[in-house]
C-alpha angles and dihedrals in degrees: 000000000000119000100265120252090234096054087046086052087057103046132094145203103267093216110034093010106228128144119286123219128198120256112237092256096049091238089125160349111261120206110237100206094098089212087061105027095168119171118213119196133226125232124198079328106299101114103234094228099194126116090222093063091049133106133198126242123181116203 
């Protein structure tokens, strides 16, 4: 089951605390603040929100 598009309305960056939005495979929630651009992944679909699990990717 897919995150569901309420609860990605609803999350934050953890760290600058923009909007997410969800990568075209579903594998994660992207910050959409380009300076931050964390990607968060998602794991049997529960989005793990820390920054500690996190990786950057730059467009």
């Amino acid at each position: 089951m897919p995150v569901p598009p309420e609860l990605i309305e609803i999350l934050r960056c953890p760290k600058c605390k923009s909007t997410v939005e969800l990568k075209p495979d579903n594998s994660a929630l992207k910050c959409t603040n380009a300076e931050c651009s964390l990607v968060y992944p998602i794991k049997d679909d529960i989005p793990v929100m820390l920054i500690e699990e996190a990786t950057v990717e730059k467009a």
